[in-house]
C-alpha positions as CSV (number, residue, x, y, z in Angstrom):
1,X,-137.0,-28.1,120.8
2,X,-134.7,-26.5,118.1
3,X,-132.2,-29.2,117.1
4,X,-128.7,-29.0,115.1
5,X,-127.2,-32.0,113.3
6,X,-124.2,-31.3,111.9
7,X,-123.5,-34.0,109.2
8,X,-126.1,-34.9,106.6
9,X,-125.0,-38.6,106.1
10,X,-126.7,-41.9,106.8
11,X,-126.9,-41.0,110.5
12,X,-127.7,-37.4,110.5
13,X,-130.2,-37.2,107.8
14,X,-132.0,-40.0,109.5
15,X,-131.9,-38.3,113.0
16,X,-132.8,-35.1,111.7
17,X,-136.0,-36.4,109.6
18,X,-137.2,-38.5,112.6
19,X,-136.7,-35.4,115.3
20,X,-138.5,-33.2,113.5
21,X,-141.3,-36.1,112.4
22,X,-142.2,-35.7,116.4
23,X,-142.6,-32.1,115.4
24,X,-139.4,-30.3,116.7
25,X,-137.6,-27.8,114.4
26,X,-134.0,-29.1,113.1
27,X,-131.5,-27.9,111.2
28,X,-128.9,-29.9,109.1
29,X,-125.7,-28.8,108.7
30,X,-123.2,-29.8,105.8
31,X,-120.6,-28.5,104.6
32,X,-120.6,-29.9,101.3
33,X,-123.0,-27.3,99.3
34,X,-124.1,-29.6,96.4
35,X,-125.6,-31.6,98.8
36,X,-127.2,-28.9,100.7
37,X,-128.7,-28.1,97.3
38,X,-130.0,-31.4,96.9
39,X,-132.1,-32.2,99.9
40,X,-133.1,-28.2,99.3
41,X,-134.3,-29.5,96.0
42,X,-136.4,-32.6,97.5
43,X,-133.4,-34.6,96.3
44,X,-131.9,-37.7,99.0
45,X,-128.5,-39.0,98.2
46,X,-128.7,-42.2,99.7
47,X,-131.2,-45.2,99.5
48,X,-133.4,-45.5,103.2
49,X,-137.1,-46.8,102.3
50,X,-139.7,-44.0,103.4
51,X,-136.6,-41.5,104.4
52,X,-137.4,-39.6,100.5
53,X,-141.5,-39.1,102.0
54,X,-140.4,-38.2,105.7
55,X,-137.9,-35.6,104.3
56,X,-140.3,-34.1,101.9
57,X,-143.4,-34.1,104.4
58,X,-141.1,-32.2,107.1
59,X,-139.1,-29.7,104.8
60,X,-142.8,-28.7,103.5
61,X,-144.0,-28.3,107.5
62,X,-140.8,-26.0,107.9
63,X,-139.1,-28.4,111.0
64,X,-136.4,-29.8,108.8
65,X,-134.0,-26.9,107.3
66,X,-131.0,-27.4,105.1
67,X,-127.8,-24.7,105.6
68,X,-124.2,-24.6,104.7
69,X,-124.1,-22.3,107.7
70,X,-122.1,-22.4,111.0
71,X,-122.9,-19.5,112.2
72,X,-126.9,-19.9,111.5
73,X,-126.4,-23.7,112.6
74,X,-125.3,-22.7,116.3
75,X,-127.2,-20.0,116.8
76,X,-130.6,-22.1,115.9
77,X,-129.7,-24.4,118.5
78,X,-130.9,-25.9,121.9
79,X,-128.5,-29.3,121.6
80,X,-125.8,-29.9,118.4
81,X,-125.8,-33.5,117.2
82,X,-122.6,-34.2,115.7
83,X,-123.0,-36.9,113.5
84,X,-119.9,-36.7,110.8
85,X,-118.3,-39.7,109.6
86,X,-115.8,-40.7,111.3
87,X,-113.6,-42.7,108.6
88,X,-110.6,-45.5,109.8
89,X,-107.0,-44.4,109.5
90,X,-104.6,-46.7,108.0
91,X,-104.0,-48.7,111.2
92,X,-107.6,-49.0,111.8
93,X,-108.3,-46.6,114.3
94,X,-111.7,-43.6,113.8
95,X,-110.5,-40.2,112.2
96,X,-111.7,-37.6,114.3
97,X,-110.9,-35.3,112.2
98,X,-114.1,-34.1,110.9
99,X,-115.4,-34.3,114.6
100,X,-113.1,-32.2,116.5
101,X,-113.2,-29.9,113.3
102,X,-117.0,-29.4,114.3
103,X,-116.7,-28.8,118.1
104,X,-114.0,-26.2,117.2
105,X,-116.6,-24.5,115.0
106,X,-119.3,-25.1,118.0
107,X,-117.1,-23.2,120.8
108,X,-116.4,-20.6,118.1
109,X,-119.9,-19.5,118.0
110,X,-122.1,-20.7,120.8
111,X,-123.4,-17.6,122.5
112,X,-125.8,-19.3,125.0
113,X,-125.2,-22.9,127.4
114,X,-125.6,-25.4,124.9
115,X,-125.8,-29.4,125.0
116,X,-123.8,-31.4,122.6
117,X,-124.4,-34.9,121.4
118,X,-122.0,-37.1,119.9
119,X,-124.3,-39.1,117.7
120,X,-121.2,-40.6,115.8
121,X,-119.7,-43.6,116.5
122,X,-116.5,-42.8,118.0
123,X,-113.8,-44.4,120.1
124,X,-113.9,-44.4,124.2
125,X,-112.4,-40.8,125.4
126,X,-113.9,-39.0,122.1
127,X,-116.5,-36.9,124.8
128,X,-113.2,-35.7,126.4
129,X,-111.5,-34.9,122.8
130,X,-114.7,-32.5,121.8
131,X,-115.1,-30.9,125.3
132,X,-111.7,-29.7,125.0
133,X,-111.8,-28.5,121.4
134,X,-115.0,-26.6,122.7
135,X,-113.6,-25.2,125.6
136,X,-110.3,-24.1,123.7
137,X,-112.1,-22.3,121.4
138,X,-114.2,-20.4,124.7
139,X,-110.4,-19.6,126.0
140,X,-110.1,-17.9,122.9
141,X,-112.6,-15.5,122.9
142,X,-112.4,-15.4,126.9
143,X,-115.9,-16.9,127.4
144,X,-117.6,-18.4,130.7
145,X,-121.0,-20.1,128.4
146,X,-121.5,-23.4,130.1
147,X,-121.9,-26.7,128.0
148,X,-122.3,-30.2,128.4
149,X,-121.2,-33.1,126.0
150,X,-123.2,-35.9,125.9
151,X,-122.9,-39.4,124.1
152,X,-125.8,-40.7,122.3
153,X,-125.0,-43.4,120.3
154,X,-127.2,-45.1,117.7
155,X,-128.1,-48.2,116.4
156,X,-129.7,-47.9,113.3
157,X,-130.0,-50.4,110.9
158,X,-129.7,-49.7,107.1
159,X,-132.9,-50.4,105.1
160,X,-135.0,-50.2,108.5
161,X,-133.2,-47.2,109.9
162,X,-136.3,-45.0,110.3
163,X,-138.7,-47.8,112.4
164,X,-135.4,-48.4,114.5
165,X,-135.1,-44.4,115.2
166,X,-138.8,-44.3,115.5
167,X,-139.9,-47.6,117.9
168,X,-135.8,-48.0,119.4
169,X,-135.3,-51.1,121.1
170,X,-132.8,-48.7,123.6
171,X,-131.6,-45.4,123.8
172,X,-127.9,-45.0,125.2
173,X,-127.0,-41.8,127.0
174,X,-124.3,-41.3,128.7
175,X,-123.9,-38.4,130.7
176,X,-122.2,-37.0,133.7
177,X,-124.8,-33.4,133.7
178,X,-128.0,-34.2,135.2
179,X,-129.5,-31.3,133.3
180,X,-127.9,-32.2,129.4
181,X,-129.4,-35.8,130.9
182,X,-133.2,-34.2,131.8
183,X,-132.9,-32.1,128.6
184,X,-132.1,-36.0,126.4
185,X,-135.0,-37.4,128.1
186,X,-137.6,-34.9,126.9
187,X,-135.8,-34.8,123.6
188,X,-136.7,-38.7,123.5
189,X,-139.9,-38.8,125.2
190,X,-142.2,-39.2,122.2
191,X,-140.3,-41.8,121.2
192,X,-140.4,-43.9,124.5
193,X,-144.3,-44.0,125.4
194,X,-145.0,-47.7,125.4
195,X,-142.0,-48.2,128.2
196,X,-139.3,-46.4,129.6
197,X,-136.3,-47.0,126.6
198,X,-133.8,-44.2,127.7
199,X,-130.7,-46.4,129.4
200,X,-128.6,-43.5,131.4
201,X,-124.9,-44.3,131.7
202,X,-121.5,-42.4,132.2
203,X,-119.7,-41.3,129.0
204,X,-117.5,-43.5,128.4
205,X,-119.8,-46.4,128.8
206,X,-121.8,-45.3,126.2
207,X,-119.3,-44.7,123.6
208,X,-117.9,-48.5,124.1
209,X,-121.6,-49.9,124.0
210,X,-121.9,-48.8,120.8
211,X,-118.5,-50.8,119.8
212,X,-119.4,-53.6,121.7
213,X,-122.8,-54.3,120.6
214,X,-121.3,-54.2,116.5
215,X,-118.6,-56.3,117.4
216,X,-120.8,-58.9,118.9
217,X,-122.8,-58.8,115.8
218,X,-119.8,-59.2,113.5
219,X,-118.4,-61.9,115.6
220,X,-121.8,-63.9,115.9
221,X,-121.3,-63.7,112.0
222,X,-118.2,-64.9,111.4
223,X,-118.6,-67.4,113.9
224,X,-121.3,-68.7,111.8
225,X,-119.5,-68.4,108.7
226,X,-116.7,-70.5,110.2
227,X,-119.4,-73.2,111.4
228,X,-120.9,-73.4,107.6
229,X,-116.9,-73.9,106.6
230,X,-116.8,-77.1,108.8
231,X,-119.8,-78.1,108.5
232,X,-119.7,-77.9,104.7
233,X,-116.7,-81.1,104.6
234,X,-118.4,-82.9,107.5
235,X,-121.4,-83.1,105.5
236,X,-123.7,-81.4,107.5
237,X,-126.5,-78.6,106.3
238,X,-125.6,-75.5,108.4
239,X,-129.2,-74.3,108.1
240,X,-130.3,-77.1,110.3
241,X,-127.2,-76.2,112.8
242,X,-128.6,-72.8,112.6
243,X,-132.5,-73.5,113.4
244,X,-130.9,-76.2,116.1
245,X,-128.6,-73.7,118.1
246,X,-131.3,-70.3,117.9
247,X,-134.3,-72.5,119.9
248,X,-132.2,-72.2,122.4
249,X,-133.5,-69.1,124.4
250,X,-129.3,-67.9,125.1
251,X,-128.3,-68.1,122.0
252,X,-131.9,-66.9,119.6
253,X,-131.9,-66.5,116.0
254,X,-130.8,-63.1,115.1
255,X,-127.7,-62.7,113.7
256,X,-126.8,-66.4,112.9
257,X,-127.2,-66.7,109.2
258,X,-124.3,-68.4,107.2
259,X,-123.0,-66.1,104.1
260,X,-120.5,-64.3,102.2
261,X,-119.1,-61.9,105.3
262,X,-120.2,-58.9,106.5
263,X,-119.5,-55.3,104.9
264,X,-121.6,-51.8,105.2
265,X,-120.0,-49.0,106.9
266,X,-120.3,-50.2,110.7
267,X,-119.1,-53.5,111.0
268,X,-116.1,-53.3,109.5
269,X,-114.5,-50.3,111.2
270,X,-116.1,-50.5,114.4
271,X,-114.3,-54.2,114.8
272,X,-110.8,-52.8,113.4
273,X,-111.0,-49.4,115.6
274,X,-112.1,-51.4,118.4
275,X,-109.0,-53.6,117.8
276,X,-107.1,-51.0,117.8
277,X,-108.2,-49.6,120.7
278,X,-107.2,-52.4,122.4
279,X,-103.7,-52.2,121.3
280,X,-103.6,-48.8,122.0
281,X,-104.0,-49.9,125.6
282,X,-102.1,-52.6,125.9
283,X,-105.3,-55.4,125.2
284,X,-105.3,-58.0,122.6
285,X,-108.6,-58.2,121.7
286,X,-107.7,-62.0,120.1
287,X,-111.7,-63.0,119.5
288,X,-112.0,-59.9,117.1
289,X,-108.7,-60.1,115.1
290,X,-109.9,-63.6,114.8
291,X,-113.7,-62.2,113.5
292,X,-112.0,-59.7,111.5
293,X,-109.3,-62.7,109.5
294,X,-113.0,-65.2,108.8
295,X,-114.7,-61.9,107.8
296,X,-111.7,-61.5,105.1
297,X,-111.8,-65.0,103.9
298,X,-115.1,-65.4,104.1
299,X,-115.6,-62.7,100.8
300,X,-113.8,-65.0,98.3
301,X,-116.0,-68.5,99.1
302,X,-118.3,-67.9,96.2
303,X,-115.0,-67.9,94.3
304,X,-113.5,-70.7,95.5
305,X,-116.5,-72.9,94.9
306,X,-116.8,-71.6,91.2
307,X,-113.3,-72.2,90.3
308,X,-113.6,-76.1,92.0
309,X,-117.4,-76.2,89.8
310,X,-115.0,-75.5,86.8
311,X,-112.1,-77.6,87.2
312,X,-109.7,-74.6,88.6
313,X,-109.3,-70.9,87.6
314,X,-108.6,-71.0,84.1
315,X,-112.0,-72.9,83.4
316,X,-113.6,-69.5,84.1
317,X,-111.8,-67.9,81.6
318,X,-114.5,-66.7,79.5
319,X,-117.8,-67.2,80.9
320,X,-120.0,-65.1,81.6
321,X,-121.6,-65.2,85.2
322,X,-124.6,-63.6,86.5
323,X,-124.8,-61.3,89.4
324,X,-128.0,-60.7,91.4
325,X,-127.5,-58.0,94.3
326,X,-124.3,-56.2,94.9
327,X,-125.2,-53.7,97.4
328,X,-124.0,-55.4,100.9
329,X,-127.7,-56.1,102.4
330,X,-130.7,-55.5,101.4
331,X,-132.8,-51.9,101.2
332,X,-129.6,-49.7,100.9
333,X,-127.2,-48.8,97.9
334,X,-124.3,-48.7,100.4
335,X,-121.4,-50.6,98.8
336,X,-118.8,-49.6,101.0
337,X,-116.7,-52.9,102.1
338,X,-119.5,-55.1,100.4
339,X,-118.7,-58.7,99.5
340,X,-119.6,-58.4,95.9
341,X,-116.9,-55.8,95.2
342,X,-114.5,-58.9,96.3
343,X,-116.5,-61.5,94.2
344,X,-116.3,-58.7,91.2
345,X,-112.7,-58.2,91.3
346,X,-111.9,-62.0,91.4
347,X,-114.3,-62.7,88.4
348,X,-112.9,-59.7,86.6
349,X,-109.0,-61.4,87.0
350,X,-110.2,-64.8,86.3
351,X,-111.2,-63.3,82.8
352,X,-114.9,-63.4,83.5
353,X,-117.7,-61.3,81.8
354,X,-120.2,-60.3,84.4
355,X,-124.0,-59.0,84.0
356,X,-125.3,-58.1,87.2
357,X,-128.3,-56.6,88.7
358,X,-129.2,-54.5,91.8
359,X,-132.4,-52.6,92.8
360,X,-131.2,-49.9,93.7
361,X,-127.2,-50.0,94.1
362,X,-126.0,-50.4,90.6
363,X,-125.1,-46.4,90.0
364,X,-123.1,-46.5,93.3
365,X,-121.5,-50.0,92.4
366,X,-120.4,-48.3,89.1
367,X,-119.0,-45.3,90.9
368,X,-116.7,-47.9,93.6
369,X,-115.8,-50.8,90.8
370,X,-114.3,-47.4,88.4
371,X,-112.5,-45.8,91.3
372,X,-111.3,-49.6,92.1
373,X,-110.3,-50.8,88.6
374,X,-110.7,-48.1,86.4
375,X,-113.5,-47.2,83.7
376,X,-112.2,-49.3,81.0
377,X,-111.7,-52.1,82.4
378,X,-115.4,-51.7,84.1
379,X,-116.8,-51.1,80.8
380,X,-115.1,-54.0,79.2
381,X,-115.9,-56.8,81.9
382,X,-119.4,-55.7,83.4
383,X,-122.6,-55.1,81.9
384,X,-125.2,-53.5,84.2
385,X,-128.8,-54.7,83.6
386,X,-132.3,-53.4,84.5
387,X,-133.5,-56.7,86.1
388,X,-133.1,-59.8,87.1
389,X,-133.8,-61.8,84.3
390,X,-131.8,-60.1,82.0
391,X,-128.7,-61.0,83.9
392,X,-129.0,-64.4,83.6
393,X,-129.7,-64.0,79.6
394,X,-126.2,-65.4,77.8
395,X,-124.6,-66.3,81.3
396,X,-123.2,-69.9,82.1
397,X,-124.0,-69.5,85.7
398,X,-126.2,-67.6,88.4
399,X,-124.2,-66.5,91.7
400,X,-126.8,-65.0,94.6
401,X,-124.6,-62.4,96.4
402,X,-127.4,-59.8,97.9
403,X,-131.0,-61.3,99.3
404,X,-133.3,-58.8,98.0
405,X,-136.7,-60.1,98.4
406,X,-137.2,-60.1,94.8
407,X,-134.5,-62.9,94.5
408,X,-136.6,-65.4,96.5
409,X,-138.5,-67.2,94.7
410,X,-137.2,-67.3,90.7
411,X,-138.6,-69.3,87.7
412,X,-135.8,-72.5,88.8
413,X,-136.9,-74.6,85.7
414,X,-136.9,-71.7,83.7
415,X,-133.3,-70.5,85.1
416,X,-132.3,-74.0,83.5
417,X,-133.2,-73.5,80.1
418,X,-131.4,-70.1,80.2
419,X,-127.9,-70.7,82.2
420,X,-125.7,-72.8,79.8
421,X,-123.5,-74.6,82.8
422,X,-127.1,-74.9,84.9
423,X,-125.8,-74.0,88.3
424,X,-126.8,-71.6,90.6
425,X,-124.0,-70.6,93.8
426,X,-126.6,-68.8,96.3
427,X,-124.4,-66.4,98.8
428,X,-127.0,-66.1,101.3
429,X,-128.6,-70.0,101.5
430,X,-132.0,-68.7,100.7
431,X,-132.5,-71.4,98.2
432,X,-133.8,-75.3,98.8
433,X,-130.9,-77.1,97.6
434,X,-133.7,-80.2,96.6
435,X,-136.0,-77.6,95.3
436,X,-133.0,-76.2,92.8
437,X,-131.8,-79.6,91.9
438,X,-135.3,-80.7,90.6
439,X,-135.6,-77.9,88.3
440,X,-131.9,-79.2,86.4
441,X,-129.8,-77.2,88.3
442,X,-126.7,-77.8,90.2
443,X,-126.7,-75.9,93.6
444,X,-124.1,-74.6,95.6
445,X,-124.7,-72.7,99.0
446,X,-122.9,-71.9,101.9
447,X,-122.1,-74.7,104.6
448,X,-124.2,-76.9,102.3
449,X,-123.8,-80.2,101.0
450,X,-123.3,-79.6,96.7
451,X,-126.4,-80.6,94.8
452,X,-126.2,-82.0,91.1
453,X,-128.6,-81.2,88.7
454,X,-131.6,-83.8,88.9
C-alpha cells in the first residue's frame, strides 16, 4: 500500500518507519526543510531506541521517502495519516491549527477517492473539523472525489514506541465507511497475526479513547503520588502499599509507581484539553482538575525535602547538588513538561550550583533551561557532565530525578566518600532505603520513611 504521513514528529516518524518495516511504500511529509534534509541525510532528530536502524534499513529498501512536497505527498497516496502536533492553547484546549492546515492542503490536491487517518491525538469532533476543511477545498475546485476520514489513534510509548507499533496491545478505528474500515484492516493486518487486535468503533469514540486511556494513566499517577504524601507522615513505606494494592487482579501493577509527577508530551495536555473539553460542554471533569493540581505539586517534592534536609531555603545557598537524569522517563530526550526542569529552576533560585547528567537528553535540556532562564544564567548555575560519576564529583548531595537503568545500582559506599553532606533524595524510590543508609548515607525517597546515615 502507498502510505502518506504528513508530520515527521514522534508519532509520524514512528508510524511511517514501522508501515514501511511490513514492506509498504510511505512517504513523510514535513514542512520544515532542514528536517527533511536530515532524515535524507540518515540523520533522526529525536531519541527512540532502534528507530535510527529501522529508518536507515527502509530509506536504503526505497519504502520510506522524505519530501517537502504537497503536491508529490498526495498524489503518492492510498490513505494520508495526519500526524502533526497538535499543541495546547492558553486555556488548555489542542490547536488544530496545523491539522486543518493539512486537510486543506489534502482537498486542494487529491485527484483520486482517498482515505484519511487522523493519527494525532485530537479532541472529540476533530473527524468532523478535517472532513469539512477537505470538502471546502473540493467546493472550490467543483470536485465530486469521494473520501473518508478515519480516526486512528495511537498509543505509543516513548522509549518502547517501535515494539508498541509493532506487537500493539489494540488498534482503535473508528470509522463510519465500511470500505476506509476494510481498507485499515489490511493496512494493519501484518501487525495483528497472533489475534485479532483491530477494535472497530464510531469516530468519535475513538478520538475520546485515546483521551481517556492517558487520563486514566495520569490520574492512577497522581493518585499514587498523593498516597506516598500521606503515607510519608503516617509512617508507612508506599512501596509496600504499592506491591499490596497491584496483587489484587482489579487494580494490577502498571502504572502505580510513587514519584516526582508525570511530564512528556501526552499526559500533560491530553488531561488539560480533556478538561477543557469538558467545560466546553458544560462538564466538570472534577477527578482530573484534581490529577492535574497533585501533578503540579508533585514537581517541587524533591525541593521541599532538600530545603527541610538543610534547615530551610537559605541552607542551599551554595551547594552544589547532583543531578542524574533530566529527560522525563527513561529512553527519550523529550524534556517537554519534565519534572527536572521544575527541580532545576527551584535549585537555580535557591542559589544552587548544579552538575547534572543525562544519557541522552542533556543537548535538548540545554536548549529548554536557555529558552527558560536564559544563556547566562544556564552557564553560570549548571555544569553538564559526561557521566554519572562526574556529577557527583564536588557536589554536597545526589538527587535521582530520571530512572535510567544505568542509575540502579551505584557504588553507595563509594557515593559517601564523594558527597560532602552524604545524602542521596531518589525521585523515583528505586533505591533500598537500608541498603543506602549502610553505606553512610542519608536517604530520602518518595512516600518513605527518612533514613540517617548508618
Amino acid at each position: 500500500m502507498k502510505i502518506t504521513i504528513i508530520g515527521t514528529g514522534y508519532v509520524g516518524l514512528v508510524s511511517g518507519a514501522c508501515f514501511a518495516d511490513v514492506g509498504n511504500t510511505v512517504l513523510c511529509l514535513d514542512v520544515n526543510e532542514e528536517k527533511i534534509a536530515m532524515l535524507k541525510n540518515g540523520v533522526i532528530p529525536i531519541h527512540e531506541p532502534g528507530l535510527d536502524n529501522m529508518v536507515e534499513r527502509n530509506a536504503n529498501a526505497g519504502r520510506l521517502l522524505f519530501s517537502t512536497s504537497y503536491d508529490e505527498a498526495v498524489a503518492h497516496a492510498d490513505c494520508v495519516f495526519l500526524a502533526v502536533g497538535t499543541p495546547p492553547d492558553e486555556d488548555g484546549s489542542a490547536d488544530l491549527t496545523h491539522i486543518l492546515a493539512a486537510a486543506r492542503s489534502i482537498g486542494q490536491r487529491i485527484d483520486k477517492p482517498v482515505v484519511v487517518v487522523d493519527k494525532s491525538t485530537v479532541p472529540v469532533g476533530t473527524a468532523d473539523k478535517v472532513r469539512a476543511a477537505i470538502q471546502g477545498e473540493l467546493d472550490k475546485r467543483g470536485s465530486t472525489l469521494s473520501f473518508s476520514v478515519v480516526s486512528n489513534p495511537e498509543f505509543l510509548k516513548e522509549g518502547a514506541a517501535i515494539d508498541d507499533f509493532m506487537r500493539p496491545d489494540r488498534i482503535v478505528v473508528g470509522s463510519d465507511d465500511t470500505v476506509a474500515t476494510k481498507l485499515m484492516r489490511q493496512l494493519y493486518a501484518p501487525f495483528s497475526r497472533n489475534h485479532e487486535k483491530l477494535v472497530e468503533m464510531d469516530v468519535r469514540s475513538a478520538e475520546l479513547t485515546k483521551y481517556a486511556a492517558n487520563a486514566m494513566l495520569a490520574t492512577r499517577i497522581s493518585f499514587m503520588n498523593e498516597l506516598a504524601n500521606l503515607a510519608e507522615v503516617l509512617g508507612a513505606d508506599i512501596e509496600a502499599v504499592r506491591h499490596g494494592m497491584g496483587l489484587d487482579p482489579r487494580i494490577g501493577s502498571q502504572f502505580l509507581y510513587a514519584g516526582m509527577g508525570y511530564g512528556g508530551s501526552c499526559f500533560p495536555k491530553d488531561v488539560k484539553a480533556l478538561v477543557k473539553t469538558g467545560g466546553d460542554h458544560g462538564q466538570v471533569l472534577h477527578i482530573l482538575e484534581a490529577t492535574e493540581l497533585v501533578n503540579d505539586n508533585q514537581k517541587n517534592v524533591l525541593f521541599k525535602k532538600l530545603t527541610r534536609f538543610y534547615g530551610g531555603v537559605e541552607g542551599l545557598k551554595g551547594k552544589t547538588v547532583a543531578v542524574w537524569g533530566l529527560s522525563f522517563k527513561p529512553n527519550t530526550d523529550d524534556m517537554r513538561e519534565a519534572p527536572s526542569l521544575v527541580l532545576l529552576k527551584e535549585l537555580f533560585d535557591a542559589g544552587c550550583h548544579v552538575r547534572a547528567y543525562d544519557p541522552v537528553a542533556s543537548s535538548e535540556a540545554l536548549r529548554v533551561l536557555a529558552r527558560e532562564h536564559g544563556a547566562a544564567r544556564v552557564e553560570s548555575m549548571l555544569t553538564i557532565v559526561s557521566s554519572a560519576a562526574a556529577a557527583t564529583e564536588g557536589a554536597d548531595a545526589l538527587v535521582l530525578v530520571t530512572e535510567w537503568k544505568e542509575f540502579r545500582a551505584p557504588d553507595f559506599a563509594g557515593l559517601a566518600t564523594i558527597l560532602r553532606d552524604k545524602a542521596i533524595f531518589d525521585g523515583r524510590n528505586i533505591y533500598d532505603p537500608a541498603v543506602v543508609a549502610a553505606a553512610g548515607l542519608a536517604y530520602e525517597g518518595i512516600g518513605r520513611v527518612s533514613r540517617t546515615a548508618a
